[in-house]
N, CA, C and O atoms as a GROMACS GRO file, in nm:
protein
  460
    1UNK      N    1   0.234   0.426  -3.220
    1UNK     CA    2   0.125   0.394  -3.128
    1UNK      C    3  -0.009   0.425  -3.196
    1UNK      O    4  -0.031   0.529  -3.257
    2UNK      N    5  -0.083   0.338  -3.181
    2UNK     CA    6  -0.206   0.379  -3.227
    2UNK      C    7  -0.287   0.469  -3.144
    2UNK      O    8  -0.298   0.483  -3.023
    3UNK      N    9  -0.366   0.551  -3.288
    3UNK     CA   10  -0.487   0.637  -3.241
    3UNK      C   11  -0.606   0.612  -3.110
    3UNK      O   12  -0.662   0.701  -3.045
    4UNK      N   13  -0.620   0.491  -3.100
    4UNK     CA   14  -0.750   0.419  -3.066
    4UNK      C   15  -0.647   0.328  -2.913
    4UNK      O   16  -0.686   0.237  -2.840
    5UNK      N   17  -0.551   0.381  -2.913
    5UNK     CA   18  -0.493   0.362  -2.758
    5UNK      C   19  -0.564   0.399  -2.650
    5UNK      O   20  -0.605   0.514  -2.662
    6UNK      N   21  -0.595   0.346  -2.550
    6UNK     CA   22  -0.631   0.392  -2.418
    6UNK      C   23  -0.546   0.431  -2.337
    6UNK      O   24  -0.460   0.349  -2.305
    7UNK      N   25  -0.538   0.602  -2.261
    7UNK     CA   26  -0.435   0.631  -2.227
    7UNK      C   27  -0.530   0.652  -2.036
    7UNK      O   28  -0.615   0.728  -1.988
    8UNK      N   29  -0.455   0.547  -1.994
    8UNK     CA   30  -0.438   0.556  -1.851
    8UNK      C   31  -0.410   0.665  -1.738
    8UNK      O   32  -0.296   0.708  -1.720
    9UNK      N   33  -0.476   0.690  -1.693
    9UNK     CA   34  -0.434   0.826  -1.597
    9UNK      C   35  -0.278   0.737  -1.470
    9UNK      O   36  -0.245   0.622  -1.440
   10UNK      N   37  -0.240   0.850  -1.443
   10UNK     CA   38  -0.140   0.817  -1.386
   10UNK      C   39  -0.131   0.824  -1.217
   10UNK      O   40  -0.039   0.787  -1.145
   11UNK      N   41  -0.253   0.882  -1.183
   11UNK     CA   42  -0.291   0.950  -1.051
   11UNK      C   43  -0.411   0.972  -1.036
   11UNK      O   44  -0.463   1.048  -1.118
   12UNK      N   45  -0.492   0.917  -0.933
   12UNK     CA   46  -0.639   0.905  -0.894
   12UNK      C   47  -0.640   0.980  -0.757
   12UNK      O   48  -0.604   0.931  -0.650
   13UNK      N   49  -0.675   1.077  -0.772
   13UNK     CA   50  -0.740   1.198  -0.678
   13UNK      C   51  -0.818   1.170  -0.602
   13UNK      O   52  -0.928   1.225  -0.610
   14UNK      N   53  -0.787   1.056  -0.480
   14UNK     CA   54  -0.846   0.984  -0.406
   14UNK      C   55  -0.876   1.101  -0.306
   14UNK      O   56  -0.979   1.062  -0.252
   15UNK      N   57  -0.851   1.196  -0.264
   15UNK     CA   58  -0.854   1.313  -0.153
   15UNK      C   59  -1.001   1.413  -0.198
   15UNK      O   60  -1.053   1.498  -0.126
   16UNK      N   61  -1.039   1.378  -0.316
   16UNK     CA   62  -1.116   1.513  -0.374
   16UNK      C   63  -1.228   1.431  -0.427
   16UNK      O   64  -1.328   1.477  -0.482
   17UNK      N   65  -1.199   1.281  -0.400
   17UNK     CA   66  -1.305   1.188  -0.449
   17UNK      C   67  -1.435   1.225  -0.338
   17UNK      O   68  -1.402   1.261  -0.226
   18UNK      N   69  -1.564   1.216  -0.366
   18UNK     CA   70  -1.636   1.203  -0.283
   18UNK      C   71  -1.724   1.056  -0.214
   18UNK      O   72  -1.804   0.981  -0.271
   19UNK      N   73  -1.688   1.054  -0.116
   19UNK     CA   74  -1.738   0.900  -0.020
   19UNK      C   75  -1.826   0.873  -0.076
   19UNK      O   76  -1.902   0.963  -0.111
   20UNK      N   77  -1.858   0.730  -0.110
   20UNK     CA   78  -2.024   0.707  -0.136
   20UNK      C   79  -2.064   0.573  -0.014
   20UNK      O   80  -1.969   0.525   0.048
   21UNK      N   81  -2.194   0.526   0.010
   21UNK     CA   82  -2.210   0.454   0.100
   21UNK      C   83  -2.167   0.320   0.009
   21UNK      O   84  -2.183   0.292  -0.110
   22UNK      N   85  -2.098   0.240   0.138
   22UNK     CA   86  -2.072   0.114   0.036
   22UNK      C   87  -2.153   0.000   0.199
   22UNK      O   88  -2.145   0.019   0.320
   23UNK      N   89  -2.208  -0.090   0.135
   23UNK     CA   90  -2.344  -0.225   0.200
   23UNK      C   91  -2.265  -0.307   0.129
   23UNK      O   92  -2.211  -0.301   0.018
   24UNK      N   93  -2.270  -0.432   0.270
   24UNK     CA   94  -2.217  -0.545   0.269
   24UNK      C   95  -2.280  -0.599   0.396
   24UNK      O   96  -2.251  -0.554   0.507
   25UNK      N   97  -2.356  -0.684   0.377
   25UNK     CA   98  -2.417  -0.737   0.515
   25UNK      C   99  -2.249  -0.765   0.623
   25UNK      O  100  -2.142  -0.819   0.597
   26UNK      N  101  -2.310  -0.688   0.753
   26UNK     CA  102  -2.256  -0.663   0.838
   26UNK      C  103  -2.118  -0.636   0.855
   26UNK      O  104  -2.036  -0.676   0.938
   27UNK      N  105  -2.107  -0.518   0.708
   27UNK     CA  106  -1.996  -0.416   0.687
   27UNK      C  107  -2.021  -0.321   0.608
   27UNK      O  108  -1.970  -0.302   0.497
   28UNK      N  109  -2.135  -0.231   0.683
   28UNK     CA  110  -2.159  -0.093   0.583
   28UNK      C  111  -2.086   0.004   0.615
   28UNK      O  112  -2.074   0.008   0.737
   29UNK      N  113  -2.027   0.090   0.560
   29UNK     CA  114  -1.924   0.200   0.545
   29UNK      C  115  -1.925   0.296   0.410
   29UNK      O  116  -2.022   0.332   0.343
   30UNK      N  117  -1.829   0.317   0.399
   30UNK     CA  118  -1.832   0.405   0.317
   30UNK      C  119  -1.708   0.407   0.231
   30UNK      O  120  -1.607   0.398   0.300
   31UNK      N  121  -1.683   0.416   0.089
   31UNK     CA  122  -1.582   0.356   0.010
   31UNK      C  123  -1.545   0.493  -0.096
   31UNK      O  124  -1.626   0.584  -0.116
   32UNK      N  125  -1.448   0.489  -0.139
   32UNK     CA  126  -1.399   0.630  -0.257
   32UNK      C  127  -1.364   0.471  -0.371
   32UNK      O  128  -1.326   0.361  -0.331
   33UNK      N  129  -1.393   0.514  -0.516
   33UNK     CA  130  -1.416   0.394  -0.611
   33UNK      C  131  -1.355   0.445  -0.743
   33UNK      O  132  -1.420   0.532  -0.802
   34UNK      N  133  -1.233   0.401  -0.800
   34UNK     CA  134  -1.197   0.421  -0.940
   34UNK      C  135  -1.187   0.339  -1.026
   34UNK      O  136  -1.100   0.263  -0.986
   35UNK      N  137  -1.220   0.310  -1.111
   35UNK     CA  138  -1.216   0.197  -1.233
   35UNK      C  139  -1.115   0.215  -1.340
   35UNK      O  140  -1.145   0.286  -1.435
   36UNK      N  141  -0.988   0.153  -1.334
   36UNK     CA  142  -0.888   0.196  -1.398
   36UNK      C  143  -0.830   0.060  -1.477
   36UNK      O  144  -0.799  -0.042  -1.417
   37UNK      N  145  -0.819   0.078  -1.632
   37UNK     CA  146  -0.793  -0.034  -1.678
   37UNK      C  147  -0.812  -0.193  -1.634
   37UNK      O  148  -0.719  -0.271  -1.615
   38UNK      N  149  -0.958  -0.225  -1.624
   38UNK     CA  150  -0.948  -0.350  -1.579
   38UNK      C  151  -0.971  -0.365  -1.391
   38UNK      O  152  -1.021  -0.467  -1.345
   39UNK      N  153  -0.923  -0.242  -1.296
   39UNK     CA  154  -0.940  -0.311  -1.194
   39UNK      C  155  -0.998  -0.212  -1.115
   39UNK      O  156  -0.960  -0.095  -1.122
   40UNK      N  157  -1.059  -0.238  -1.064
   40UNK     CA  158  -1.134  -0.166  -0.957
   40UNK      C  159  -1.048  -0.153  -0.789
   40UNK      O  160  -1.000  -0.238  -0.714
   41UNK      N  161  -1.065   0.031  -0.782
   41UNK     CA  162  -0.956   0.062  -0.736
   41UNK      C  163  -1.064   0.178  -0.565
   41UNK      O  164  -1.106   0.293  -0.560
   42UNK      N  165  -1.065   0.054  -0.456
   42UNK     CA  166  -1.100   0.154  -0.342
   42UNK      C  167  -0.988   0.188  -0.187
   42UNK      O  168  -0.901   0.131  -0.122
   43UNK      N  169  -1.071   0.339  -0.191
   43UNK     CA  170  -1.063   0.331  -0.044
   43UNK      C  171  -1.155   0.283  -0.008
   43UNK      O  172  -1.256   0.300  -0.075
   44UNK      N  173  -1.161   0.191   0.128
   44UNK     CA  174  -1.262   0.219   0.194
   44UNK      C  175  -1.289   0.191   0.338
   44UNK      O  176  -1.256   0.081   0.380
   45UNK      N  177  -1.326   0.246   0.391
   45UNK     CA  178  -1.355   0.268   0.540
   45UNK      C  179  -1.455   0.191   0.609
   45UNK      O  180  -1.569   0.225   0.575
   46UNK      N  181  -1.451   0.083   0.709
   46UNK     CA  182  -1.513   0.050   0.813
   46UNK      C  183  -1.571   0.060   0.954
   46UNK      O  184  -1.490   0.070   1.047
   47UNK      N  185  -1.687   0.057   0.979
   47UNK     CA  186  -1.674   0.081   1.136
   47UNK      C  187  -1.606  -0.024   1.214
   47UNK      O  188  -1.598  -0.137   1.167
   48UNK      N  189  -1.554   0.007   1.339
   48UNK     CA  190  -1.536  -0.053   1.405
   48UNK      C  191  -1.581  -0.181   1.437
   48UNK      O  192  -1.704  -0.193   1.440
   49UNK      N  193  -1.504  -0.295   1.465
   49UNK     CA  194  -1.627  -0.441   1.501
   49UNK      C  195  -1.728  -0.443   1.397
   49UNK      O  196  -1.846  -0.477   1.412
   50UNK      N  197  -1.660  -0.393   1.265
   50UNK     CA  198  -1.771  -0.492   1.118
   50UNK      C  199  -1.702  -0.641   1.105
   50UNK      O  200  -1.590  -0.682   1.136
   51UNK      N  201  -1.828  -0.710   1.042
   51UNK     CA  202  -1.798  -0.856   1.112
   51UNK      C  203  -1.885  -0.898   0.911
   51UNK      O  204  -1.998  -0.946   0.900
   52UNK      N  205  -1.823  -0.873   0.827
   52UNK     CA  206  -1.874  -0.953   0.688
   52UNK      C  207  -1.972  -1.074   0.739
   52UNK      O  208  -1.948  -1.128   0.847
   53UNK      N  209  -2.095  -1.118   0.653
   53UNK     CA  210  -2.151  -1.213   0.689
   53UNK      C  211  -2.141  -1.260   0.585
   53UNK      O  212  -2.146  -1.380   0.607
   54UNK      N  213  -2.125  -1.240   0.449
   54UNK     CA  214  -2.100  -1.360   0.383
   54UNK      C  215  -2.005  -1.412   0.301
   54UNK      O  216  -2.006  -1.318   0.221
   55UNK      N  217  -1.927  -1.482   0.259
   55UNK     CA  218  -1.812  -1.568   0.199
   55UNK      C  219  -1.823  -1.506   0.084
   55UNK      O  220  -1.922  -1.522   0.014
   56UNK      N  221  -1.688  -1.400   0.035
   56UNK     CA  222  -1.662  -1.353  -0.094
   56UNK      C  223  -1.508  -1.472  -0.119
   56UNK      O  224  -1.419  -1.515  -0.046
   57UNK      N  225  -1.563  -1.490  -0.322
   57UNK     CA  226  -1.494  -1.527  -0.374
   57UNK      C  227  -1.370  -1.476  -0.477
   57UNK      O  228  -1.290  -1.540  -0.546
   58UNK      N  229  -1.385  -1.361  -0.459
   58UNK     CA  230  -1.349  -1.250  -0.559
   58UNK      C  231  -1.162  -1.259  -0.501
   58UNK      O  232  -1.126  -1.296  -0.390
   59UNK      N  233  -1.069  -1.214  -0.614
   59UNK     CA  234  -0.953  -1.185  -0.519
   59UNK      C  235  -0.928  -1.065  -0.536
   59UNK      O  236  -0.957  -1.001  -0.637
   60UNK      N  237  -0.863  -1.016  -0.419
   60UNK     CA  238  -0.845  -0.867  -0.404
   60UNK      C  239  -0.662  -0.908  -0.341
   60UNK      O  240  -0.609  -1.007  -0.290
   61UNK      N  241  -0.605  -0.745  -0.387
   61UNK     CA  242  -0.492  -0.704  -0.318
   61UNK      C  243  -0.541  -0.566  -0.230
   61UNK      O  244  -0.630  -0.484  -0.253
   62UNK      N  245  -0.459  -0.576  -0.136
   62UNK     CA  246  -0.491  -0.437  -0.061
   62UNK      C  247  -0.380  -0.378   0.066
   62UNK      O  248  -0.315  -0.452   0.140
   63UNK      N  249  -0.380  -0.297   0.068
   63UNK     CA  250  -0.281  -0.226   0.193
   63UNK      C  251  -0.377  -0.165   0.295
   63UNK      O  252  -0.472  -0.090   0.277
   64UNK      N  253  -0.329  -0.216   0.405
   64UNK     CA  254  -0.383  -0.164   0.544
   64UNK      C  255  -0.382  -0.072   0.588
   64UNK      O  256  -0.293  -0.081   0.672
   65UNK      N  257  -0.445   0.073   0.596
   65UNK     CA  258  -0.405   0.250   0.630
   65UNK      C  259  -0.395   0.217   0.776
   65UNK      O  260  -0.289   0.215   0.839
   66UNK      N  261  -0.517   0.193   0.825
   66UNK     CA  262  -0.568   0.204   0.964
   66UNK      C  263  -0.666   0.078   1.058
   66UNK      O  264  -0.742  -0.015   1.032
   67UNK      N  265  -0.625   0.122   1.140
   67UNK     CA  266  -0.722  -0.038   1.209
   67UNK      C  267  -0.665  -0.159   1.214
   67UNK      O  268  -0.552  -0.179   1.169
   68UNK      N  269  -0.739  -0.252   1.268
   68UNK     CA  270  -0.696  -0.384   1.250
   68UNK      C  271  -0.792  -0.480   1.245
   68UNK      O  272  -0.894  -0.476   1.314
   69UNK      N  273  -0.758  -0.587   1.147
   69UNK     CA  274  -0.902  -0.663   1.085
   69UNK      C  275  -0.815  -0.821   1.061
   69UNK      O  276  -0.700  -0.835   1.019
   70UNK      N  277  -0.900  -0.916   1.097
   70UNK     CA  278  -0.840  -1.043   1.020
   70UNK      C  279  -0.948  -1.080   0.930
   70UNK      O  280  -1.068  -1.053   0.920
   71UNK      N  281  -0.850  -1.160   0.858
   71UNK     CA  282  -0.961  -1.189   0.699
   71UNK      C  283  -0.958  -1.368   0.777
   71UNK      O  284  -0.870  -1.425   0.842
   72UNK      N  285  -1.082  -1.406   0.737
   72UNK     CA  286  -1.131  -1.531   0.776
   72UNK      C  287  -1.118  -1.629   0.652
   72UNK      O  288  -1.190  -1.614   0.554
   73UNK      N  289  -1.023  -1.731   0.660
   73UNK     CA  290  -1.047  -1.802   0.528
   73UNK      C  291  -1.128  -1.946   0.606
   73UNK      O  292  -1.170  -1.949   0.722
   74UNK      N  293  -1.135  -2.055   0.510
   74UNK     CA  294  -1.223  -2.176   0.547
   74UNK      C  295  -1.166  -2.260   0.649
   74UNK      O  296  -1.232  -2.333   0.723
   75UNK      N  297  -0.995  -2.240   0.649
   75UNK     CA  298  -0.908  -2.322   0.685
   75UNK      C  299  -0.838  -2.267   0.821
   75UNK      O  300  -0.794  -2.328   0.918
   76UNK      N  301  -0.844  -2.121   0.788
   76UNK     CA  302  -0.755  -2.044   0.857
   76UNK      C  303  -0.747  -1.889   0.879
   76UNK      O  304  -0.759  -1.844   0.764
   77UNK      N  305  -0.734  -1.791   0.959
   77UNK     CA  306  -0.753  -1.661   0.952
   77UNK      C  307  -0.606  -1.600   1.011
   77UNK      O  308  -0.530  -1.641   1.099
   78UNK      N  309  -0.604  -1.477   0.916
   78UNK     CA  310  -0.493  -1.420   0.878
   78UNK      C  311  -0.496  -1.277   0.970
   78UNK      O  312  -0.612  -1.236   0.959
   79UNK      N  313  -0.423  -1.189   1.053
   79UNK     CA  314  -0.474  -1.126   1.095
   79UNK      C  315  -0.427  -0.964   1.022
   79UNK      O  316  -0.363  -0.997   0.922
   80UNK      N  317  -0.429  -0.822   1.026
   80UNK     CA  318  -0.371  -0.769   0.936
   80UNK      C  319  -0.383  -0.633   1.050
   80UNK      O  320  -0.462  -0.630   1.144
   81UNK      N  321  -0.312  -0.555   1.025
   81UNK     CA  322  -0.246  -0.439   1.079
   81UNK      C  323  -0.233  -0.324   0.989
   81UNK      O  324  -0.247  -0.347   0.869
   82UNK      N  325  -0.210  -0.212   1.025
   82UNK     CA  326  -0.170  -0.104   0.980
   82UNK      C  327  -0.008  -0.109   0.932
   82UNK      O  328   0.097  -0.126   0.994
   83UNK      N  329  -0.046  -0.081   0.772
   83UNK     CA  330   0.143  -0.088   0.715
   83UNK      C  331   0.108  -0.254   0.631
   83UNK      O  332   0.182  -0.276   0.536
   84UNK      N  333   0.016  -0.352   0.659
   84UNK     CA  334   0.068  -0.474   0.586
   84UNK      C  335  -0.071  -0.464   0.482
   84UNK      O  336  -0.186  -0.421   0.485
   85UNK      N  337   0.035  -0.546   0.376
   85UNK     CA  338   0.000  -0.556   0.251
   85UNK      C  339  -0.050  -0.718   0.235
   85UNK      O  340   0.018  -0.811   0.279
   86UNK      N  341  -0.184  -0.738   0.162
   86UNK     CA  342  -0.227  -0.871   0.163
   86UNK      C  343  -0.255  -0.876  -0.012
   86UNK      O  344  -0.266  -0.781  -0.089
   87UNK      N  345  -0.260  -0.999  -0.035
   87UNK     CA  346  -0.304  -1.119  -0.152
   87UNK      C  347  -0.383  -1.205  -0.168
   87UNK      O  348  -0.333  -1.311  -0.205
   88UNK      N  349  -0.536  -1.204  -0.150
   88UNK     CA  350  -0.582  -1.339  -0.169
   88UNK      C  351  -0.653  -1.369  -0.353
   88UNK      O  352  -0.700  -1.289  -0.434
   89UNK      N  353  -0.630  -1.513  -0.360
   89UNK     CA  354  -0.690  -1.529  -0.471
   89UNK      C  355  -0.782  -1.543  -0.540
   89UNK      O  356  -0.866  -1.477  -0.479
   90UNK      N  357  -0.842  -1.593  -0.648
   90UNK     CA  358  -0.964  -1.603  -0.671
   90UNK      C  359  -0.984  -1.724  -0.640
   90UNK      O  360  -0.911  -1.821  -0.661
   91UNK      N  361  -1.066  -1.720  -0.599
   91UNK     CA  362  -1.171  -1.880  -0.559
   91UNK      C  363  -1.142  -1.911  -0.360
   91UNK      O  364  -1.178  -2.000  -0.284
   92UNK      N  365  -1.082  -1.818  -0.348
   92UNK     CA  366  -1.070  -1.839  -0.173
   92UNK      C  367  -1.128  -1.796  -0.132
   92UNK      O  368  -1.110  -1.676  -0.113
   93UNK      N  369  -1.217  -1.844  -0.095
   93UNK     CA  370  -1.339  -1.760   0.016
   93UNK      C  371  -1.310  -1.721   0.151
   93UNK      O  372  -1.305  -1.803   0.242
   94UNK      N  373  -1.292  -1.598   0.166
   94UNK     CA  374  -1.290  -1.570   0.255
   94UNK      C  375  -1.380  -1.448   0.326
   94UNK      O  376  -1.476  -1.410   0.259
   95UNK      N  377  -1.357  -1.386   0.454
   95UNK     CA  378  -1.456  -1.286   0.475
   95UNK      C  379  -1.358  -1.181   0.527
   95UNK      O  380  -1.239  -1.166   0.498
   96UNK      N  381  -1.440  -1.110   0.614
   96UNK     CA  382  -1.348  -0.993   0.709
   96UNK      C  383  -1.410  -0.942   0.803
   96UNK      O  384  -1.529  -0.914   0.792
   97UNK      N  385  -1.316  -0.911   0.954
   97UNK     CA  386  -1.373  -0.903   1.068
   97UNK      C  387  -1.295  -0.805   1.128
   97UNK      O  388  -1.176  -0.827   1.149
   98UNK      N  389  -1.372  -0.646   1.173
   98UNK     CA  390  -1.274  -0.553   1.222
   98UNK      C  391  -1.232  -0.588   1.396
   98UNK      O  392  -1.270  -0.677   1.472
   99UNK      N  393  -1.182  -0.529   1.406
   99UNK     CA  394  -1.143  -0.524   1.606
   99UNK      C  395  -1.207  -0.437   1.655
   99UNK      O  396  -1.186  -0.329   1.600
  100UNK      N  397  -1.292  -0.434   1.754
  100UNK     CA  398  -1.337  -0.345   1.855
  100UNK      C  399  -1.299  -0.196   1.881
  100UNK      O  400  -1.381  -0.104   1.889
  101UNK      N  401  -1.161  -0.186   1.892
  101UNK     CA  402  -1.078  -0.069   1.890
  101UNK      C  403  -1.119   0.068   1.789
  101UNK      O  404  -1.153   0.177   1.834
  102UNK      N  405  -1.107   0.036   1.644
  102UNK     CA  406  -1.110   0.196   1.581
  102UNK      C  407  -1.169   0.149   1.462
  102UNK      O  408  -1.184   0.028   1.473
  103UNK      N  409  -1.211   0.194   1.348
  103UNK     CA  410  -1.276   0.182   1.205
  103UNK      C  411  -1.137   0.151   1.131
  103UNK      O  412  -1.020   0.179   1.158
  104UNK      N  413  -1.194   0.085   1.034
  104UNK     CA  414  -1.038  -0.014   0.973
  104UNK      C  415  -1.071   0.080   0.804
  104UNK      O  416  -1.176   0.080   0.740
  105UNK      N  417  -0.958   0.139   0.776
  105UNK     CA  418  -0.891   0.208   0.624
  105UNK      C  419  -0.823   0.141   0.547
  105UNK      O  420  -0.700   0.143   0.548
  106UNK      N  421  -0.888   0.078   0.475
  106UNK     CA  422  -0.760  -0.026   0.357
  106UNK      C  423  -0.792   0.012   0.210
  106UNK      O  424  -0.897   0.065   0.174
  107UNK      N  425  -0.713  -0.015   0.149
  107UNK     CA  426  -0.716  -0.027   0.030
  107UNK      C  427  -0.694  -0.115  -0.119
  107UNK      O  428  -0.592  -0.173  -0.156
  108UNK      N  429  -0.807  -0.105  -0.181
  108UNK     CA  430  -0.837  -0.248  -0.204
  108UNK      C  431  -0.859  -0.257  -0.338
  108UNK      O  432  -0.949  -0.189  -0.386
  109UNK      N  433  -0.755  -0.368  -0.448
  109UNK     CA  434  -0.817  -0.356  -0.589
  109UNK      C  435  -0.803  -0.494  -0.628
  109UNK      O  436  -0.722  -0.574  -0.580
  110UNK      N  437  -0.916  -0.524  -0.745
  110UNK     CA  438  -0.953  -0.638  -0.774
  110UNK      C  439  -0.961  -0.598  -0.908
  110UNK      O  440  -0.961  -0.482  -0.948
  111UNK      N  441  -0.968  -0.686  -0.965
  111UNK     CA  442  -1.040  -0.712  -1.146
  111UNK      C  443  -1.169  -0.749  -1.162
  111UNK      O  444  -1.225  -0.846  -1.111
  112UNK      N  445  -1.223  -0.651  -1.249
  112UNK     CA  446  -1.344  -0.654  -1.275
  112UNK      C  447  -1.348  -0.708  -1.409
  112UNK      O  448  -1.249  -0.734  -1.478
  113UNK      N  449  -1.500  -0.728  -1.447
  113UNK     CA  450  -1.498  -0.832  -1.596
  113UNK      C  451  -1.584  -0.694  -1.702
  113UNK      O  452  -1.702  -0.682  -1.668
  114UNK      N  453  -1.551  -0.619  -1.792
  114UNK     CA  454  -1.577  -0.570  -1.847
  114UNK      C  455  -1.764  -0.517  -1.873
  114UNK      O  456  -1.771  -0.518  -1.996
  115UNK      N  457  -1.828  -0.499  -1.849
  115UNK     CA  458  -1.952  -0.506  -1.915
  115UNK      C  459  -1.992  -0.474  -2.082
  115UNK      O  460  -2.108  -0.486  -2.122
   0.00000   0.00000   0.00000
C-alpha cells in the first residue's frame, strides 16, 4: 500500500459534532456536516411545516430519523416517513416539504466535486 494513501475514518462522531445553522429558502434549521472521501455526510434537522422554495438538482441518498416530509419531484411527489430510506438522482429536481406535526431528522449524503 502506498505511503500517500488516504486513510478514511471509520466512524463520524455525529453525537459530539456541534449543530451549525444550515439556510435554504424556506428550510432553515440546523445541520451536523462531515466530508468524507468524496461525499458530504449530514444530519440535519427541520422545523416543522418547512416547505423548500427552490428546485435542487443535486442527488442525495438519505434515511428518515424523524418526522414526515414528501420530496416534490416535477412529475410526482414521494412521501417519506420515519425508518425509510430514499434515492434521488442527479438531474431530478426536486424539493422538500415537512408536515405540520413535528421537525423532520434525516440523513443525508451526496457527492461533492473536489475544490
Amino acid at each position: 500500500m502506498s505511503t500517500d494513501a488516504v486513510t478514511l475514518p471509520v466512524g463520524i462522531d455525529f453525537p459530539n459534532a456541534e449543530w451549525e445553522t444550515w439556510h435554504k429558502p424556506g428550510a432553515d434549521g440546523r445541520v451536523k456536516i462531515a466530508y468524507v472521501g468524496g461525499q458530504r455526510l449530514r444530519l440535519l434537522e427541520l422545523p416543522a411545516g418547512f416547505d423548500e422554495h427552490e428546485w435542487c438538482v443535486r442527488g442525495h441518498s438519505g434515511y428518515v430519523l424523524q418526522g414526515e416530509f414528501t420530496i416534490h419531484f416535477r412529475d410526482r411527489s414521494v412521501p417519506c416517513r420515519p425508518g425509510m430510506a430514499f434515492v434521488i438522482p442527479d438531474d431530478d429536481e426536486h424539493r422538500s416539504q415537512g408536515s405540520n406535526d413535528e421537525p423532520t431528522v434525516v440523513f443525508v449524503i451526496d457527492r461533492v466535486v473536489a475544490a
